[in-house]
SETORSE-901291 format. One record per residue (C-alpha): chain; x, y, z. Coordinates in Angstrom, 3 decimals. Example, Ala and Ser with C-alpha at 12.3 -4.5 7.8 and 13.67 -1.06 7.14 Angstrom:
<pts>
PT,ch,X,Y,Z
PT,A,12.300,-4.500,7.800 .
PT,A,13.670,-1.060,7.140 .
</pts>
This chain:
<pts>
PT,ch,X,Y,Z
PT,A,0.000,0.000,0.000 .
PT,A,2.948,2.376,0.669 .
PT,A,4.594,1.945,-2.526 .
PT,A,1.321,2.298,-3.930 .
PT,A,0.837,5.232,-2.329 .
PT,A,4.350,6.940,-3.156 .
PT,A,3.649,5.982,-6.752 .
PT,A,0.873,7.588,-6.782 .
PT,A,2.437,10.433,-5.439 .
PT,A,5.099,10.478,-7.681 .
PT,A,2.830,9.876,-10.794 .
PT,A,0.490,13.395,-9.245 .
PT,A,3.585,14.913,-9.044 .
PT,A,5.017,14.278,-12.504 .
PT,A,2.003,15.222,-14.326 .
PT,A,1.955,18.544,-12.435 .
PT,A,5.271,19.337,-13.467 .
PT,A,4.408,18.673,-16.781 .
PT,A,1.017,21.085,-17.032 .
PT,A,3.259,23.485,-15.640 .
PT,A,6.154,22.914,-18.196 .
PT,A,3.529,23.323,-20.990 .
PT,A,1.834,26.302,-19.692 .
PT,A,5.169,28.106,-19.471 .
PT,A,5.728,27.133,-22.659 .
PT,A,2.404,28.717,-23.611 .
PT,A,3.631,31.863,-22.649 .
PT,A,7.160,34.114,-22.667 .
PT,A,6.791,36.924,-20.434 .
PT,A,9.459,39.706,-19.952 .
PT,A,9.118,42.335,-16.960 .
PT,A,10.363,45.489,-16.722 .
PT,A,13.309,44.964,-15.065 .
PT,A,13.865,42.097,-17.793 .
PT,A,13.899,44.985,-20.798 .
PT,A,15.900,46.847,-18.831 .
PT,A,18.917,44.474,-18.958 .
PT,A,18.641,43.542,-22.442 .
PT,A,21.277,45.175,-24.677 .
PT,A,20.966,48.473,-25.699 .
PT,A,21.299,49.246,-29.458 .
PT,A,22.503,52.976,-30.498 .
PT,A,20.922,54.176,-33.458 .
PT,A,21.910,58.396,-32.269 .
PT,A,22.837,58.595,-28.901 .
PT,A,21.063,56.673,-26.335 .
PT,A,17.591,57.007,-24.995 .
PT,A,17.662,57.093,-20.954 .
PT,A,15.926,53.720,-19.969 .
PT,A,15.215,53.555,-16.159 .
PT,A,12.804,51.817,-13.745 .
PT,A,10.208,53.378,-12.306 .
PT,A,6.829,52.868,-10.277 .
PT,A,3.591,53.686,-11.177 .
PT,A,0.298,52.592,-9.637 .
PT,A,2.022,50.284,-7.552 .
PT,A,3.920,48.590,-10.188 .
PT,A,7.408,48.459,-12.115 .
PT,A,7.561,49.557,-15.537 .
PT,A,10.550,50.766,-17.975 .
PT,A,10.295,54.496,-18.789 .
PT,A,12.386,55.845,-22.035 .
PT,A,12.909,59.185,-22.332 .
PT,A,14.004,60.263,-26.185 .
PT,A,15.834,63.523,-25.386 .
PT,A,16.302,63.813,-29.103 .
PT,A,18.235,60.398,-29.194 .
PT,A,17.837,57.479,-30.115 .
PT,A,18.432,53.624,-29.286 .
PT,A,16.160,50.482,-28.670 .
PT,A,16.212,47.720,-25.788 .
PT,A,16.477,44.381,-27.694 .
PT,A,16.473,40.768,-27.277 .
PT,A,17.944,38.512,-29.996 .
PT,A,15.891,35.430,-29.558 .
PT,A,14.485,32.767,-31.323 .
PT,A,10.811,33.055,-30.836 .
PT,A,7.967,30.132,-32.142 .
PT,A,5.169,31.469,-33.568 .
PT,A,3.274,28.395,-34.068 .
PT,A,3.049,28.452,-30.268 .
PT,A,2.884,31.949,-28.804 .
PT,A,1.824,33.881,-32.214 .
PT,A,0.400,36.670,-29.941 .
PT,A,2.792,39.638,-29.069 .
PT,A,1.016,42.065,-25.947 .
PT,A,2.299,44.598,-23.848 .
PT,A,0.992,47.691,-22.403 .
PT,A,2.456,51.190,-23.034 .
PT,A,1.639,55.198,-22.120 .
PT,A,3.711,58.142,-23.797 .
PT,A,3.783,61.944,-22.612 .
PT,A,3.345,63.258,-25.389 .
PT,A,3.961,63.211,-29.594 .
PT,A,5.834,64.893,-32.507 .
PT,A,2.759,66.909,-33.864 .
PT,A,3.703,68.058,-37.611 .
PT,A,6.059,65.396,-38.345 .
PT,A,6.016,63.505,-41.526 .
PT,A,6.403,59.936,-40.444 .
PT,A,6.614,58.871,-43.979 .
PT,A,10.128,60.994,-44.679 .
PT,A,13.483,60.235,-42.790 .
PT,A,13.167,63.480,-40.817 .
PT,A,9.792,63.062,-39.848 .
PT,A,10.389,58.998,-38.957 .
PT,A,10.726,59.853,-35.047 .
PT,A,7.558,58.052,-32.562 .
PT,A,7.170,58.377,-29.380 .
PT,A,6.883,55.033,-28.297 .
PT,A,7.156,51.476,-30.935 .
PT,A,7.754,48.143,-30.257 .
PT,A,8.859,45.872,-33.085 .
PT,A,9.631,42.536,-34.084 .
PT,A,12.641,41.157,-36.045 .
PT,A,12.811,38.323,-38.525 .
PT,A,15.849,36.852,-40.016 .
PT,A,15.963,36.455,-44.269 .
PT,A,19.645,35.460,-43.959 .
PT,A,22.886,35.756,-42.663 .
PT,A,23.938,39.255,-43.350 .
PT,A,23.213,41.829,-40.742 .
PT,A,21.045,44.168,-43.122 .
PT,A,18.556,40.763,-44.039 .
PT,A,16.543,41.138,-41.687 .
PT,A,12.635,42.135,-42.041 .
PT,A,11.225,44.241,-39.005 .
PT,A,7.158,45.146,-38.442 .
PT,A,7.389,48.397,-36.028 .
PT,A,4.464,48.878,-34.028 .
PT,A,4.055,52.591,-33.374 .
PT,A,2.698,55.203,-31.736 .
PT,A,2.115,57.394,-34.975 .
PT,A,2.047,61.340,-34.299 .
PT,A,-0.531,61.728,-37.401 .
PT,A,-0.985,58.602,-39.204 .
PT,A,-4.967,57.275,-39.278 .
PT,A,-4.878,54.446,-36.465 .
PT,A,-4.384,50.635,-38.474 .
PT,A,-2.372,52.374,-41.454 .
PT,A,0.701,50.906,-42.392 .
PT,A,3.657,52.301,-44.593 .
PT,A,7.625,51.544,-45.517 .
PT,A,10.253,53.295,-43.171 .
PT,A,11.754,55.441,-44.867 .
PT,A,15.416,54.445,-44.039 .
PT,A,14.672,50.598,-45.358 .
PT,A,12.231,48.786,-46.972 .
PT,A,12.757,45.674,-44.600 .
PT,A,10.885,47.358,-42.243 .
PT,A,7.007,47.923,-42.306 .
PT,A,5.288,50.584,-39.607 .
PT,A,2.070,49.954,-38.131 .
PT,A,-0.197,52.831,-36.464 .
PT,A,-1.554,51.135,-33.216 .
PT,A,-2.514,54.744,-31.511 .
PT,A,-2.134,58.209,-33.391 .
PT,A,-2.522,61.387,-32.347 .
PT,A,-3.101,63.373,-28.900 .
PT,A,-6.388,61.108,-27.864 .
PT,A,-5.490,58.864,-25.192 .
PT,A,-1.718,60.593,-24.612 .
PT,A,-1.562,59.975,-20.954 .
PT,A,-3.381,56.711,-20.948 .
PT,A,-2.099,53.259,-20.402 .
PT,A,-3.064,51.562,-23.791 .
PT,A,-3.019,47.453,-23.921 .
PT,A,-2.092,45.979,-26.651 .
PT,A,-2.234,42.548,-28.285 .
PT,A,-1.268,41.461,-31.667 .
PT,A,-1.345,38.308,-33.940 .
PT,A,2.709,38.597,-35.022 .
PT,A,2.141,35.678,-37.810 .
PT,A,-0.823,37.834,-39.354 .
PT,A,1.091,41.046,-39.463 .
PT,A,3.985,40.087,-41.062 .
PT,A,1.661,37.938,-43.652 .
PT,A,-0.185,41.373,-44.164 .
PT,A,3.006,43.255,-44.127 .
PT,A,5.608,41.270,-45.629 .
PT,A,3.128,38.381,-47.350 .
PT,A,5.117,35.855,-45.486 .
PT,A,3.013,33.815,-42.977 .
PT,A,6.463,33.086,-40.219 .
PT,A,6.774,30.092,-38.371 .
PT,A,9.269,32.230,-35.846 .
PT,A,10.536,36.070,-35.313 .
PT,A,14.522,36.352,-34.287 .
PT,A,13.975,39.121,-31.751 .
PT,A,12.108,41.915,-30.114 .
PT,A,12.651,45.586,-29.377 .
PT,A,11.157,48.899,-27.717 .
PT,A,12.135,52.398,-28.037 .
PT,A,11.358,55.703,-27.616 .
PT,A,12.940,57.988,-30.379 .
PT,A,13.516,61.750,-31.510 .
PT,A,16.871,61.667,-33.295 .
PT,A,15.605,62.981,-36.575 .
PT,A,13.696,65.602,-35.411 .
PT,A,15.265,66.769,-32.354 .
PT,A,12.236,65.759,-30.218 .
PT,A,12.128,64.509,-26.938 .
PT,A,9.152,62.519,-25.318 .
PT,A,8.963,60.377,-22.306 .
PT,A,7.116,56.421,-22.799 .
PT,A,6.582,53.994,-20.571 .
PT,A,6.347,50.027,-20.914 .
PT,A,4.941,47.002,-19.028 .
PT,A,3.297,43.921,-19.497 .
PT,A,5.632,42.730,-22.357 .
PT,A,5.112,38.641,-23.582 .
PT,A,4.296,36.392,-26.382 .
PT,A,1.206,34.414,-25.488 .
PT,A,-0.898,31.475,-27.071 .
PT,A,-3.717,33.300,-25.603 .
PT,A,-4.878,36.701,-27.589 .
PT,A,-5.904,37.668,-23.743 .
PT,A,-4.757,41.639,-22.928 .
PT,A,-2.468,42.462,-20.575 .
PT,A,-3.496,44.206,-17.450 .
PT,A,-1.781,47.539,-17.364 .
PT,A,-0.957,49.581,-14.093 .
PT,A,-4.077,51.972,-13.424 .
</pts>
């Protein structure tokens, strides 16, 4: 009956372990202090990154001071199990008058974007920026101007909700399919920034929440 019994337990155990192994892999969650230690890459200057508290929670603030460089993570990320990218974000302020479609107009307050690998040179690389657009009509997309391996996406535009917490949640695999007409099977890396080298500008974002999901469910942000 003991053995039985410790079998049994054993057996409980094991099968917990494993509904917890597959629910983590289910989900890949990054905190703010995770972003915060990813690498920084320098576009012009550096954007100040630091930790801060709102509502009760942790979140990464960026503050463009008319600089610019991005928190990344090089990682190999599978679609076919967490295609959904969410994250919750606030800005300040925007860039009113800008022309986001020329390189001195392509500063945004806030973006988040993901990276996809065409090949082994540093430049292949196709990128769909999720932005906060300073003028752009919300769901528009259009080619950066520096490269056309990267697509921009309008999530938010304009003063409205400037201030707000905003939640976010996007289906990765039908973006770039949209964007690119590629349909991925996995994304190489993430990124957030907030930017104003082009333009001089200099407005403060702030990020939480930040994952890749199975589940389409939105984040909750900080009140």
């Amino acid at each position: 009956m003991m053995t039985m019994n410790y079998a049994g337990c054993c057996w409980a155990g094991g099968l917990m372990l494993m509904i917890s192994s597959a629910a983590e892999a289910q989900s890949l969650e990054f905190s703010a202090a995770d972003i915060a230690g990813w690498p920084t890459r320098s576009f012009e200057g550096e954007t100040r990154y630091s930790l801060v508290t709102q509502a009760g929670q942790q979140v990464l603030q960026a503050e463009a001071n008319g600089r610019a460089s991005a928190k990344y993570l090089e990682q190999e990320i599978d679609l076919t199990r967490t295609p959904y990218l969410s994250w919750c974000w606030k800005v300040g302020h925007i860039y009113p008058g800008l022309d986001e479609t020329t390189k001195a107009g392509d500063d945004y307050p806030a973006r988040v974007y993901v990276a996809h690998k065409t090949g082994i040179l540093p430049w292949q690389v196709q990128a769909v920026n999720y932005v906060w657009s300073n003028n752009q009509p919300l769901d528009t997309h259009w080619v950066n101007a520096f490269t056309d391996r990267a697509q921009l996406l309008a999530l938010q535009s304009g003063r409205q909700d400037v201030g707000q917490w905003i939640a976010e949640v996007r289906d990765v695999r039908e973006d770039f399919n949209r964007l690119f007409g590629s349909r991925l099977d996995e994304v190489d890396g993430v990124a957030l920034m907030s930017d104003g080298d082009n333009a001089g500008g200099d407005a403060t974002a702030w990020f939480s929440g930040l994952r890749f999901s199975a589940s389409a469910e939105p984040p909750t942000c900080p009140k």
